[in-house]
Every structure is written in structure tokens, then in C-alpha cells.
NUVO-168227 format. One line per 10 residues: their letters; for each residue z, y, x of N, C-alpha, C. Coordinates in steps of 0.001 Angstrom, whole numbers. Atoms other than C-alpha are relative to their C-alpha. Example, Ala and Ser with C-alpha at 12.3 -4.5 7.8 and 13.67 -1.06 7.14 Angstrom:
2
as) 0,-1190,890,7800,-4500,12300,0,1200,900 | -60,-1190,-820,7140,-1060,13670,730,1090,-770
***
This chain:
330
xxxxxxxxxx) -940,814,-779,-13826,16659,8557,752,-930,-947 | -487,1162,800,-12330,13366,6992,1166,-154,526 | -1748,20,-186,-8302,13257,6905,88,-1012,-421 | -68,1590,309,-7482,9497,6818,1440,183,-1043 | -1067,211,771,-4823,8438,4169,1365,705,639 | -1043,-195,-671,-1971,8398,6637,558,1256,382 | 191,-1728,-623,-2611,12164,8158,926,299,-1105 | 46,-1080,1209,-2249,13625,4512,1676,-634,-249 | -1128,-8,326,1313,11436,3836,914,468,1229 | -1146,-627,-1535,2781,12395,7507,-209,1026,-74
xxxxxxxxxx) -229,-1379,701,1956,15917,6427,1511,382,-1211 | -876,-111,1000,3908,15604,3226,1335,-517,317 | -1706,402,-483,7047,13783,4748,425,746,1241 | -530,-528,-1169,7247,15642,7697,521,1718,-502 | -722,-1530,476,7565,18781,5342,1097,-626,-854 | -1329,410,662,10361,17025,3107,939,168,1194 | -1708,247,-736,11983,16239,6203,651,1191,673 | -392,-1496,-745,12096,19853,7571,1106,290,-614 | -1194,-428,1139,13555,20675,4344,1314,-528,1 | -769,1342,-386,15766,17548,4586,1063,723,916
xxxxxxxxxx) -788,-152,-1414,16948,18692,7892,516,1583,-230 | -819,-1416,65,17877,22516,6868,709,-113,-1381 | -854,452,1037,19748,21298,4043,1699,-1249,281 | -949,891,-188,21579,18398,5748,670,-363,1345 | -410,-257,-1145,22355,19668,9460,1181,-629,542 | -442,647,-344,25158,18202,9470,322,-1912,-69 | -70,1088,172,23822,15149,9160,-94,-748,1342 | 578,521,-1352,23763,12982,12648,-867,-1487,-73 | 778,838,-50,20755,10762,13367,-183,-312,1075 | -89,902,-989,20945,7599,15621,-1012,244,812
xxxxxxxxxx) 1172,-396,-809,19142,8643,18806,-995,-496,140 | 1579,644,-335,17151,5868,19038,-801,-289,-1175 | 1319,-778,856,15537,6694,15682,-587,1315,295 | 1130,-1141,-91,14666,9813,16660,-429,218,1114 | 1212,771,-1202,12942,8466,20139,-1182,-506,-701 | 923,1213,273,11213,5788,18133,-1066,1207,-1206 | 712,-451,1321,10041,8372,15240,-664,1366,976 | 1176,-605,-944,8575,10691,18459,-1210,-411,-142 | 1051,575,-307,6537,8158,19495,-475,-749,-1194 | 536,337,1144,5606,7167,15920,-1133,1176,-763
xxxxxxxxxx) 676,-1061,444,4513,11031,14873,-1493,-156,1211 | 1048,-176,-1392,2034,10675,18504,-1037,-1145,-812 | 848,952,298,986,7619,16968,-1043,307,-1128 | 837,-42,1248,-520,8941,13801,-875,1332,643 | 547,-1791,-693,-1436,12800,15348,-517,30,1076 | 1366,32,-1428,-3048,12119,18748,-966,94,-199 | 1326,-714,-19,-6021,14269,18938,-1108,-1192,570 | 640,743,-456,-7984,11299,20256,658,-2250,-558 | 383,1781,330,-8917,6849,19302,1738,-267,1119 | -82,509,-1284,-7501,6584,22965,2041,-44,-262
xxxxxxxxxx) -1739,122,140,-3756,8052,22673,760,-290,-1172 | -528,842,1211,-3247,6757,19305,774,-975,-114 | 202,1424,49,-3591,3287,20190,810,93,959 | -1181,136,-1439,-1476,4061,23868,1451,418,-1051 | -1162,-229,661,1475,5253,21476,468,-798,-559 | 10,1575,929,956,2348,19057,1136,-1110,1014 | -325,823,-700,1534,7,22030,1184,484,1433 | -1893,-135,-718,4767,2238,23532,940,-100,-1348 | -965,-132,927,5965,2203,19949,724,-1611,-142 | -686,1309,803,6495,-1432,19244,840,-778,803
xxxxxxxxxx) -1170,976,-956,8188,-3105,22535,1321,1493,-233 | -632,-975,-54,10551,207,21710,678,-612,-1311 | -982,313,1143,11415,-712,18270,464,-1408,-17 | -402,710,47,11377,-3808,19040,1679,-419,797 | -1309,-166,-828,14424,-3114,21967,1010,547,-823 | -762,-1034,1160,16086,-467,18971,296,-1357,-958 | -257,1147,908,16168,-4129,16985,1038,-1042,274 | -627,523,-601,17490,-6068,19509,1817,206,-650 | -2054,-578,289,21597,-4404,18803,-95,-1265,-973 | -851,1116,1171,23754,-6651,16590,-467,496,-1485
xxxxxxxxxx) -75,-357,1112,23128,-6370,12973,-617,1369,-572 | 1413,-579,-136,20149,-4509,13567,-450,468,-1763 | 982,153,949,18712,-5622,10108,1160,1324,-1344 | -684,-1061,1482,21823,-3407,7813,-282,1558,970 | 371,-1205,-279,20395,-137,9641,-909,949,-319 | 1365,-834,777,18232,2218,7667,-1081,393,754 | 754,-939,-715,15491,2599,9053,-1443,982,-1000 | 525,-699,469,14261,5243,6296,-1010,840,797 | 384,-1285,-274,14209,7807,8483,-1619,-35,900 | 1409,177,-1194,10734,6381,10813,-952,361,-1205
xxxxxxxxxx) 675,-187,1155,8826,7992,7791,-1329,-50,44 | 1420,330,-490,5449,6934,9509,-221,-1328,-105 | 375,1284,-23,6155,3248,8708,703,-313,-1342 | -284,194,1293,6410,1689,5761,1351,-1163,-124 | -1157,937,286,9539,-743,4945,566,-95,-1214 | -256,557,914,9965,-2647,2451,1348,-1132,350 | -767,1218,-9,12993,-5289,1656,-33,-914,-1469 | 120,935,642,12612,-8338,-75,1172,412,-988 | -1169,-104,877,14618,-8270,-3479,924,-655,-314 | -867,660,-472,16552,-10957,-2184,868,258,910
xxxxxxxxxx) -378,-1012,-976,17391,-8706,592,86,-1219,1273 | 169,993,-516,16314,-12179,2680,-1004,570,1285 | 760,-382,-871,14027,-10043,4806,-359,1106,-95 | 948,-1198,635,12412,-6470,5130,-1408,-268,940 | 1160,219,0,8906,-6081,5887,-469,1465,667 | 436,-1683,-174,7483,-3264,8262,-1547,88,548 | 1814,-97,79,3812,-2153,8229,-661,1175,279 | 683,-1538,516,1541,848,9502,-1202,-160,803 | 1353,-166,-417,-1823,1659,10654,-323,850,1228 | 357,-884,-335,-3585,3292,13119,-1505,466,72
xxxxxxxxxx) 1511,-325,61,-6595,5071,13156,-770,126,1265 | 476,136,-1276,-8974,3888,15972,-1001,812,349 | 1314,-990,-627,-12173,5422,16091,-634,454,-1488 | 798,-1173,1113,-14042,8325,14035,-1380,-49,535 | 1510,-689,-344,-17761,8545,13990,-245,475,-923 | 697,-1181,1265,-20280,10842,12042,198,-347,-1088 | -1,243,1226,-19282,11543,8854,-1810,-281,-1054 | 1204,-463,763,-22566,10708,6345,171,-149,-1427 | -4,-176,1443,-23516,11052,2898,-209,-1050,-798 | 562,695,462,-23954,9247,157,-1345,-25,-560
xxxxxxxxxx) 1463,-107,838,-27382,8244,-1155,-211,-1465,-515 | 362,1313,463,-29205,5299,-2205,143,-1580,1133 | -268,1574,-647,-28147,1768,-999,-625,-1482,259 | 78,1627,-86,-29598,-1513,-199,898,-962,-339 | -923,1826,-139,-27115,-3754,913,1575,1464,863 | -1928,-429,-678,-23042,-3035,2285,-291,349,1160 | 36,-329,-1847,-24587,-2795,6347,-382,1175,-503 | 775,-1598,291,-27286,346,4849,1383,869,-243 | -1210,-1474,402,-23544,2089,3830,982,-148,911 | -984,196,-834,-21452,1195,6602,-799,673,1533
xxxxxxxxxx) 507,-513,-1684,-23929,3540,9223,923,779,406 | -1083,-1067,6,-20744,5779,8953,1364,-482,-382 | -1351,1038,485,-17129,4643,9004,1231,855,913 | -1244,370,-647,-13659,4835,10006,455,-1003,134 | -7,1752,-106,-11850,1661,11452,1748,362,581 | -1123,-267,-99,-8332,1249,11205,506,-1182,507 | -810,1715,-728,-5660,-1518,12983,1207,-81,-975 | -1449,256,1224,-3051,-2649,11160,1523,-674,1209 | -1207,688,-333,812,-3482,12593,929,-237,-538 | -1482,-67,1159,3823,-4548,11313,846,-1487,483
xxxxxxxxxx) -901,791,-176,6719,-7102,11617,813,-588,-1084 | -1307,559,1061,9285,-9299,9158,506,-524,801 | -1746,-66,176,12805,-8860,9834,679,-967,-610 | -630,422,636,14434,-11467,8505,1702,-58,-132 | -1351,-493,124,18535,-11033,7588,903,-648,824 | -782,995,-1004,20385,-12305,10562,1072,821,556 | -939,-499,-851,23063,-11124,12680,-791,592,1271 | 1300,-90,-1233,20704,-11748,15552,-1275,123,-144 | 1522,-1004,331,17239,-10168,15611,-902,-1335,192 | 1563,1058,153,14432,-12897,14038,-980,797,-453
xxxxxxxxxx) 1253,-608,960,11045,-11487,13753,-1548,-762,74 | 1375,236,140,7857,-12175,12833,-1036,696,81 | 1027,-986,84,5200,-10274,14099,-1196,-381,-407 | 903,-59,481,2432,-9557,12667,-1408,236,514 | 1200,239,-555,-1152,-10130,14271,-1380,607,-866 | 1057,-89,921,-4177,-8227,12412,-1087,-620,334 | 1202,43,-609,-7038,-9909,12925,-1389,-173,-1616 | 958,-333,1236,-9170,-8508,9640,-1518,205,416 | 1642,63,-167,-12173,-8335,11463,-552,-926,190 | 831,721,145,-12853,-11629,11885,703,-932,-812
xxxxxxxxxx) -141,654,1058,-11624,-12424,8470,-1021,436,-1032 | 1388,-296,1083,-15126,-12860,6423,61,423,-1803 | 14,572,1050,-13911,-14097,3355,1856,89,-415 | -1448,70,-90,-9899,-13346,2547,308,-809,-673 | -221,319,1052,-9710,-14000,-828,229,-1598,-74 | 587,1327,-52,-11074,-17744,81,937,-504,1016 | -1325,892,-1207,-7893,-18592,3318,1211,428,-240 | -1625,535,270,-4538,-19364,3241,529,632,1426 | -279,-604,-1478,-3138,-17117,6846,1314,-79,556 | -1221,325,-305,-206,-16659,8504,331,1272,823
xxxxxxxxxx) -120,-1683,-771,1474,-13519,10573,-1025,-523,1540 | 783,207,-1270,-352,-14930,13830,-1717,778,-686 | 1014,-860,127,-3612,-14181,11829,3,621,-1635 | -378,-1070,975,-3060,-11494,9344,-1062,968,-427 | 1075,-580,883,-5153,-9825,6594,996,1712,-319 | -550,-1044,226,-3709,-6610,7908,-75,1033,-1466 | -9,-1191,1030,-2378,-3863,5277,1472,779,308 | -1184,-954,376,231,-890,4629,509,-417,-1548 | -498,114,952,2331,-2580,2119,1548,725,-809 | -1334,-906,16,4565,-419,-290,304,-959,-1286
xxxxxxxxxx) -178,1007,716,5326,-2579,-3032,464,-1659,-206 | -633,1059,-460,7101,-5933,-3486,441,-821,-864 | -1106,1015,544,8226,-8813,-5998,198,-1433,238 | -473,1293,-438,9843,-11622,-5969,-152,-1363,-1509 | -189,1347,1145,9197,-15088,-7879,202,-1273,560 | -25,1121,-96,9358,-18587,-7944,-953,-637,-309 | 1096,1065,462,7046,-21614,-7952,661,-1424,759 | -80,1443,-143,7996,-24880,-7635,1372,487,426 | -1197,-611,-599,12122,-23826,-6653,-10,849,956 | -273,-713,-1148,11139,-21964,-3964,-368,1504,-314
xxxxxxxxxx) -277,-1642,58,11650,-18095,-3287,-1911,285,515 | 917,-345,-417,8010,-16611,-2931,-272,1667,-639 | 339,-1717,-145,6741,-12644,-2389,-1454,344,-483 | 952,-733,416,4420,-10701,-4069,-400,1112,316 | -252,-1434,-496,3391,-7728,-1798,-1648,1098,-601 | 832,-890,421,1046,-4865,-2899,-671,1178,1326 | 280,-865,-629,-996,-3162,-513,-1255,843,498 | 1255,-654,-111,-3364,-249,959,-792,-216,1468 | 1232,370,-971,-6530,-893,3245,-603,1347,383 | 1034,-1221,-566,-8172,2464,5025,-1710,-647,-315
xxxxxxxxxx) 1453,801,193,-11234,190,5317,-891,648,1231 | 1502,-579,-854,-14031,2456,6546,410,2007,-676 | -18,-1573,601,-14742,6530,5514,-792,-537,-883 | 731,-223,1163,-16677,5092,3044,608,-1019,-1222 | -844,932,516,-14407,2189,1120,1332,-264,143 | -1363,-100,-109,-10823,1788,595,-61,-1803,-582 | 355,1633,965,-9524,-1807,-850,1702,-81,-113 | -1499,685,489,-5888,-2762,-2409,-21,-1379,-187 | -181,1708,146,-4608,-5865,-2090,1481,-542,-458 | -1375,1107,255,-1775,-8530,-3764,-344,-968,1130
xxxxxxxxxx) -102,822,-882,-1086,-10822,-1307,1065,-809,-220 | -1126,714,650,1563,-13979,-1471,-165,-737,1390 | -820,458,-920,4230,-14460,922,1075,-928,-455 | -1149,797,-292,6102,-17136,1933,213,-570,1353 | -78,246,-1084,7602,-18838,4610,282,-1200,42 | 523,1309,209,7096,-22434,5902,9,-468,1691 | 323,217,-1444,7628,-24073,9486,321,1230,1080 | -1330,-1188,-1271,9502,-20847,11468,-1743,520,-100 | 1214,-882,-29,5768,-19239,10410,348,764,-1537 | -76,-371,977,5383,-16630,7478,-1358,-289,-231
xxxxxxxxxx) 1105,470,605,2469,-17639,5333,-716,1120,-908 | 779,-990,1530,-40,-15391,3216,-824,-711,-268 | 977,310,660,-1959,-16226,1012,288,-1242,-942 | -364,1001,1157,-1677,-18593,-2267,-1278,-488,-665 | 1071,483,1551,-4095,-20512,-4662,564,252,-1382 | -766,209,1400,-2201,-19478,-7554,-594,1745,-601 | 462,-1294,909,-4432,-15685,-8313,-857,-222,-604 | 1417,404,842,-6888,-15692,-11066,-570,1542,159 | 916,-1223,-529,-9483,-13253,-9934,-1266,386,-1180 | 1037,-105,469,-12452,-11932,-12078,-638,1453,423
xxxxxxxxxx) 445,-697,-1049,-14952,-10029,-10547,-1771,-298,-948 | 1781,-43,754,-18665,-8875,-12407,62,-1013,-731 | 237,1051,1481,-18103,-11583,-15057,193,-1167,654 | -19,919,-875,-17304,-14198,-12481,1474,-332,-74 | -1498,-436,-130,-14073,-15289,-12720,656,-1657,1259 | -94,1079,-580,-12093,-18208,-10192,1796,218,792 | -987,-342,-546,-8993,-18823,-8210,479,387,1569 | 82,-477,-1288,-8120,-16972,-5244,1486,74,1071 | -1107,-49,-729,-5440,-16825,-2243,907,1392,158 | -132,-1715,520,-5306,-12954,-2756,-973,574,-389
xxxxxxxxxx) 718,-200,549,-6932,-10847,-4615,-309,2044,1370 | 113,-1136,-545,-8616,-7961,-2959,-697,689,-529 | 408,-1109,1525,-9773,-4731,-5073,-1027,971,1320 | 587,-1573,-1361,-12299,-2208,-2200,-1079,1,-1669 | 360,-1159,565,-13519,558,-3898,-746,999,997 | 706,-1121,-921,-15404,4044,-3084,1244,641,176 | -1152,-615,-404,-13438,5963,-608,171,1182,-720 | -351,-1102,580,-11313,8475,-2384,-312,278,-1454 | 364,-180,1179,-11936,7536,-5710,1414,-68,-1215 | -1510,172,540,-8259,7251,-6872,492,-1062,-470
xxxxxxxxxx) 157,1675,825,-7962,3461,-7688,1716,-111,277 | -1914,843,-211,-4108,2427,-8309,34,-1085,-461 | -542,1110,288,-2460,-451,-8131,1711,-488,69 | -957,-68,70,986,-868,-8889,638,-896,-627 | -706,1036,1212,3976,-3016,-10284,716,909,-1240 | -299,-1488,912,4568,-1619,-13509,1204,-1212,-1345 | -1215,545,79,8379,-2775,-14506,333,-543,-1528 | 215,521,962,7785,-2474,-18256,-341,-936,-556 | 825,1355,727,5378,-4870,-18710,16,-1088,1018 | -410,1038,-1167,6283,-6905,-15880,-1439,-703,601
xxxxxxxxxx) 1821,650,-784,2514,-7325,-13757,383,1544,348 | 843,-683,-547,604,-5653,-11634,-1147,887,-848 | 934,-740,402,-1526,-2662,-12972,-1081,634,580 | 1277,-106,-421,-4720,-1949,-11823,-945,629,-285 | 1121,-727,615,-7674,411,-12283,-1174,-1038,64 | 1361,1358,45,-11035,-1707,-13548,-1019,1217,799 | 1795,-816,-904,-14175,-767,-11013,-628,-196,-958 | 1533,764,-138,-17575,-1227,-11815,-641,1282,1066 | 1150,93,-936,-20812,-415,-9807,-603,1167,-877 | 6,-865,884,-22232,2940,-10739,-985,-34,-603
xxxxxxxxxx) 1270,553,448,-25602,1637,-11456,-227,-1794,374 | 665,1416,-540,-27382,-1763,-11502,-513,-286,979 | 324,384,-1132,-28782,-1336,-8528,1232,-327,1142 | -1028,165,-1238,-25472,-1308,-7058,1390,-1140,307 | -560,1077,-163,-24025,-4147,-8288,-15,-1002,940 | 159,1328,-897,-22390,-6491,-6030,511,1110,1477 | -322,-712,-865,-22062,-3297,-3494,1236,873,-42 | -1308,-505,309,-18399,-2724,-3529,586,1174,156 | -645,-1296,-611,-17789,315,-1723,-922,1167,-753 | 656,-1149,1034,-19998,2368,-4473,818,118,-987
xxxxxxxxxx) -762,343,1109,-17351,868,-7156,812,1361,-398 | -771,-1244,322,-15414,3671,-8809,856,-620,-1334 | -401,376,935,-12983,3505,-11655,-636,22,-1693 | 828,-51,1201,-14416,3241,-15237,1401,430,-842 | -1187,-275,706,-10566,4484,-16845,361,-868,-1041 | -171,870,136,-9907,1640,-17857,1097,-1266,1011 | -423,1212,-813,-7075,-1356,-16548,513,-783,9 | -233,1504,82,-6571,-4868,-15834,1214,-249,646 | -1022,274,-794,-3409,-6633,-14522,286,-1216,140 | -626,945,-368,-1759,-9362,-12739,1132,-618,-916
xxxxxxxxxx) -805,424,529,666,-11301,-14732,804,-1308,427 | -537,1456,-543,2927,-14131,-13246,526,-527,-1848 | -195,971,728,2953,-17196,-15855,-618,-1254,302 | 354,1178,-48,2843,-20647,-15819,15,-306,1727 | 1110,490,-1288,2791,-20975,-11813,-874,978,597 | 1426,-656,-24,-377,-18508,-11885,318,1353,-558 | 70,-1380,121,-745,-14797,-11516,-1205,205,-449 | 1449,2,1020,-3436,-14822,-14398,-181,1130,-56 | 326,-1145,225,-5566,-12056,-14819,173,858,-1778 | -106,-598,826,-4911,-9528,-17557,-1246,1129,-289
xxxxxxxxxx) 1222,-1273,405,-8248,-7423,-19492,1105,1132,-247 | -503,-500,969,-7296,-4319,-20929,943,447,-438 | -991,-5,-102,-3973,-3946,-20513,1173,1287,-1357 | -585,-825,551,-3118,-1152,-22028,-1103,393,-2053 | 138,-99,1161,-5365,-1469,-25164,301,-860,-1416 | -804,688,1030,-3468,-4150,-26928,864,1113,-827 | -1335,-849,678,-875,-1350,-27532,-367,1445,-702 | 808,-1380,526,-3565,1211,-28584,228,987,926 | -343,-1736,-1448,-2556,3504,-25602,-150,-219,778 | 868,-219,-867,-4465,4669,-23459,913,348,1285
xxxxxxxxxx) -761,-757,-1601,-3136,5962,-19792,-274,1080,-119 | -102,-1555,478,-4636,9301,-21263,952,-157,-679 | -790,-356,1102,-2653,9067,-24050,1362,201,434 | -1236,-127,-789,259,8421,-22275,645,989,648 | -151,-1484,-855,49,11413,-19945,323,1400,-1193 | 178,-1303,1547,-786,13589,-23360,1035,343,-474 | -716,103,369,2159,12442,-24721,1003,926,106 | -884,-1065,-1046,4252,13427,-21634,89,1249,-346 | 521,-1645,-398,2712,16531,-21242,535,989,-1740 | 136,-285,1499,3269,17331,-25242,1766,28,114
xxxxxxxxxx) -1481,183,32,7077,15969,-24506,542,1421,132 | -700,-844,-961,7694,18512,-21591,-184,1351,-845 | 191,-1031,349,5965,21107,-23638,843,781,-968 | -1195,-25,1820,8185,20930,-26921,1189,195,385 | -1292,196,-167,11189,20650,-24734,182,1416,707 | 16,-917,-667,10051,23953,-22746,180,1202,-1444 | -380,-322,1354,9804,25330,-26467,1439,242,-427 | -1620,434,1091,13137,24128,-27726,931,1183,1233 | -660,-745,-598,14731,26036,-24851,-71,1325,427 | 698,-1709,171,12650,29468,-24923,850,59,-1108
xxxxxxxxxx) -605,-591,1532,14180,29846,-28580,1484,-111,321 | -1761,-452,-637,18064,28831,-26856,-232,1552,732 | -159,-1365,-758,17529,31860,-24912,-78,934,-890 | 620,-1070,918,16117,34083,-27184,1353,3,-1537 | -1085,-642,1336,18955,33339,-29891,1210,-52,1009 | -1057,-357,-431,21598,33678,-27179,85,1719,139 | 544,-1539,205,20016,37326,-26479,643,748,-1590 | -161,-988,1187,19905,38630,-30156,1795,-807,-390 | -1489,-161,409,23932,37283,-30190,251,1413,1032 | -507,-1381,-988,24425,39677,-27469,-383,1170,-312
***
């Protein structure tokens, strides 16, 4: 049985929040979050395609009425822990995004591949929703329209929330190009049961529309390299591919694919990580691509962990021997 992304984190937050909630009882939560975060849990957990998608579509004219109130936008809405929300680091807008999972057919195996249709006889197929909030008194939004299925080519159009290169975005920065304020969002794709895909994407807004998509990513891809409107990363499902903003070095960090054989080059959803990774870098204008990232500095992302792990160990050390000479005082 195949547990989609989403399942496995509404597992894990719904046990924080138990905890949460027998720890902080006397905490009181605004009723109409915990209406809207009903019909949000139905939305992800409905035993069936059918009541998923009927929950989906009681959830959103609902939050959208819960939006409506005055000054809507300074109201946490942490607690809907089935949707993702982000706020701009301008605090000019937040950003809300989640999935649902439509239809399950037979799980199959992997084997040998042709072409991307020969591996797609087996899939999951996910929808994407979401809205931007922008900071008003009075409730402006922008909803968000997925229409990823009959987007061929992403990387290659310039979109807008009407037609949207749905995703679950958790990630977020902010830059400039030419004086103006523009968004850098980071996000995850379900795809299929057999491919996942992360994506940067670049927001802005333009004409009372929000805009995705930029000419300003430098993409390289099998030795190919060019400029793209976003960059999109699909991988084999469940192969652990991250992508993250990583604050130190100021970019995007990235695991490098390749193809696990030659025959499979070019067939994305075989891609796996090689431990190895590349990153995004805003300069000049242009979110140029970065090789290698981490071997300019001789350290590895093992090494790194090693390190850690070596830290915690020495420090678990240093405080076995406090004990032990507090003892022989006593």
C-alpha cells in the first residue's frame, strides 16, 4: 500500500498536536479554525478519490468566509496544520497551498523502461490548491487555479494564479531585480507513485494578477545547460531528493540526480541522487546555477553529519565524567 507524502506529515502533526493540546488545555482556539481544520483532516483522510475532492470543495468557500472578518490577514492560521502557509518576508502577503490526492490505481514495479508513458502504467495523481493573501485590512486574494496537466513544458512559460504550475510550497525568499520586490518560492510535487519533482518558482505581481515564472534561472540538465522560467527537479519516487534555502551560503541547495544507467537517460522519474549537490545562487539579476557546492569547502554533507554526530558524542562524554566526579565527591 503506497502512503502519499501528505498522509505520513498529517500523521506526524496530528500527533504533536495531541501532545500540544494535553499540555496547553488551557489554550482557546478560534472556532472557526477548528471547523475549517475538520473539514481539512476529511480532506486528506477520506477513505475514497470521491470524498476527498467533496471536502476539498466544502473546504475553500469556508475558509474563504473565515477570511472574509476584518484583519483577517494578522490571524494565525498555524493551527490548519494540513495547509501549508507561508508569509512573504516583507510580510506583503502570505501564501497558502495543499494537495489532494485524487485517484489511486495498481501499485507496479519497477523494471526496465523505454520511454516516461512505459513507467507511468501505474501512478498516483494529485490536485493542487492554494490562495495569496495579500496584507490588507480587507480580504484581497488570489486564487490559485492548477492546471499542471495541461502544462507540457513549465520550465519554458511565464503563468499566472489563473493558470498555475500547482505545488505545496514551504519555503520562501525575497529579492530584487530591476527595483522591484520579487519571490522565490520552493516547492513539493506528489507527481505520480512513481516520480516526485521540486520546484523554484518566481513570484511576482503585475496588473491585479500574481505572476510565476521568470527568465532569470540558469538550469543545467545532462550537460545541457539554458535559461529557464523555473526550474523543475522530478526524481524517483521516494528517493530522498532535498531542496532547500540554505541561509549560510545564501542559495538554494539541491541534491544532483542522474539516470541510473544509460539506458535511462533522459527518463526522469528513474533519476536518483548521486550524493552529491548543486545550487541556486541569486547574482547579477540571475539565479545562476551552482556545481558542487559543497566541495569548494572540502566538506562533504557526510562530513558534516560526522562531524555533528562526533560533536554530540564528545559532549555526551564530557558530561558522563560530570556525573561520575560528582558521585566519587559524595
Amino acid at each position: 500500500m503506497r502512503i502519499s507524502f501528505v498522509l505520513i506529515l498529517t500523521f506526524c502533526f496530528s500527533y504533536l498536536n495531541i501532545f500540544a493540546q494535553e499540555n496547553t488545555s488551557s489554550v482557546k482556539v478560534d472556532s472557526g479554525l477548528v471547523a475549517l481544520k475538520t473539514i481539512s483532516n476529511a480532506m486528506i483522510t477520506g477513505n475514497t478519490p470521491e470524498m476527498r475532492k467533496e471536502k476539498c470543495f466544502e473546504f475553500i468557500p469556508a475558509l474563504v468566509n473565515y477570511l472574509k472578518q476584518p484583519n483577517s490577514y494578522q490571524i494565525d492560521l498555524g493551527y490548519l496544520d494540513n495547509i501549508s502557509v507561508l508569509t512573504a518576508p516583507d510580510n506583503s502577503f502570505r501564501i497558502l497551498t495543499w494537495n489532494v490526492e485524487e485517484t489511486i490505481s495498481n501499485t507496479g514495479e519497477y523494471k526496465s523502461y523505454k520511454s516516461t508513458e512505459d513507467l507511468f502504467a501505474n501512478q498516483l495523481k494529485y490536485s493542487y490548491y492554494g490562495a495569496i493573501q495579500m496584507n490588507a485590512e480587507t480580504l484581497k486574494l488570489f486564487p490559485l487555479s492548477d492546471k499542471s496537466e495541461d502544462i507540457k513544458n513549465p520550465e519554458d512559460l511565464i503563468l499566472d494564479n489563473e493558470n498555475w504550475y500547482g505545488a505545496v510550497y514551504y519555503a520562501i525568499q525575497q529579492f530584487s531585480l530591476n527595483g522591484e520586490n520579487c519571490y522565490a518560492l520552493c516547492g513539493w510535487d506528489g507527481n505520480t507513485g512513481i516520480s516526485e519533482k521540486k520546484i523554484i518558482d518566481i513570484l511576482s505581481f503585475k496588473n491585479e494578477k500574481a505572476i510565476f515564472g521568470m527568465p532569470i534561472i540558469e538550469v543545467i540538465r545532462d550537460g545541457q545547460g539554458g535559461i529557464k522560467n523555473r526550474y523543475v527537479l522530478e526524481y524517483r519516487a521516494g528517493s530522498g531528493v532535498s531542496m532547500n534555502w540554505d541561509e549560510k551560503r545564501n542559495m538554494f541547495i539541491f541534491d544532483f540526480i542522474e539516470a541510473p544507467d544509460e539506458e535511462s537517460r533522459g527518463i526522469y522519474p528513474t533519476y536518483i541522487p548521486d550524493g552529491t549537490y548543486n545550487g541556486l545562487k541569486y547574482e547579477n539579476n540571475m539565479w545562476r546555477y551552482v556545481e558542487r557546492v559543497y566541495e569548494g569547502n572540502n566538506i562533504s554533507p557526510d562530513q558534516l553529519f560526522q562531524d555533528r554526530q562526533q560533536k554530540l558524542q564528545d559532549s555526551n562524554i564530557k558530561k558522563s565524567k560530570k556525573k561520575k566526579k560528582k558521585r566519587r565527591k559524595k
